[in-house]
N, C-alpha and C positions, 0 to 999 in steps of 0.2 A: 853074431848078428852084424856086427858092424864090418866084419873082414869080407861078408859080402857086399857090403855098399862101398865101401872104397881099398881100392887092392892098395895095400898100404905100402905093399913092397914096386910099385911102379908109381914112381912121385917125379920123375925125371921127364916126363914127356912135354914138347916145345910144339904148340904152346901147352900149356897146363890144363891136364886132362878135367873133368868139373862134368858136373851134368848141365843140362841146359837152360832151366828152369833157374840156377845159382847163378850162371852165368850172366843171362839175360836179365836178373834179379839185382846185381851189380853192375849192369852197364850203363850208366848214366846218358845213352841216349836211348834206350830200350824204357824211359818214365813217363809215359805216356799212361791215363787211366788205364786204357782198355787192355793192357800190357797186364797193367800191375793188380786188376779184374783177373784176367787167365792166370797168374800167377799164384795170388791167392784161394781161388777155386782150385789148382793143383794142390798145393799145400795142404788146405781143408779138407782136402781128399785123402792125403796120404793122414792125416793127423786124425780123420775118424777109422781109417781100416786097423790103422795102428791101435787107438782107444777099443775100438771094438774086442782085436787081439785079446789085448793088456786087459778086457773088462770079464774075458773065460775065469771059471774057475781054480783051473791048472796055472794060472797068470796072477791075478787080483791080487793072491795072497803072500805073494813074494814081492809087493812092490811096496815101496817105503811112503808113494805117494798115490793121489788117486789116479786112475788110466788112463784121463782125461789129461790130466795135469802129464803126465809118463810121457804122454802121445807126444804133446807139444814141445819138450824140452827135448827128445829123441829127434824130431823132424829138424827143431832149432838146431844141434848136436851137428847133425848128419849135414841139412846146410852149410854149418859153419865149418865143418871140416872140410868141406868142397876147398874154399877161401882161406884156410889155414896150409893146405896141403900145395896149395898152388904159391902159398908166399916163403913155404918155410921148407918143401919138399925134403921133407926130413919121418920118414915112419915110426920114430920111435916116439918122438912127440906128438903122432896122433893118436896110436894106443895107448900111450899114458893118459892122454884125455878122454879117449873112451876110458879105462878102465876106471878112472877117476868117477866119471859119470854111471859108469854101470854099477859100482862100489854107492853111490849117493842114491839110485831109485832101485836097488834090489834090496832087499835084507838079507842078513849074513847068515842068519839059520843055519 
């Protein structure tokens, strides 16, 4: 999942590749309400299609916590890898923290 949201092996681009929404989300002149409005309606979007996902059959019962809870820590995750990838561009250190995290909301069955 997560080698589709960030290509872990291209961490070298100048400036630092990130989506826009992360971007704009840490640019301390982009703090304006109506910003930070659009920004959380993006979010709350990705963190129910995500709860939705996670809340299927073939999902629910693999997860260590509830889909709700999954959603939000997975969006947190994937944000924060935006902003780790751009300060450390290093990919071995971003799959160790996915798999760290996927290891904490999957069970090991």
């Amino acid at each position: 999942m997560f080698d589709t949201v960030a290509n872990f092996d291209d961490t070298a681009g100048i400036p630092a590749r990130g989506c826009l929404s992360t971007k704009t989300a840490t640019d301390a002149r982009a703090g304006t309400e109506l910003i930070r409005a659009a920004l959380r309606g993006l979010l709350d979007g990705l963190e129910r299609v995500l709860a939705e996902r996670l809340s299927r059959d073939d999902a629910v019962g693999l997860l260590t916590v509830p889909p709700v809870e999954a959603a939000r820590v997975l969006v947190t995750m994937t944000r924060g890898n935006v902003v780790i990838e751009s300060v450390y561009r290093d990919p071995s250190r971003l799959r160790t923290a996915v798999k760290t995290l996927v290891d904490m909301i999957i069970r090991a069955d």
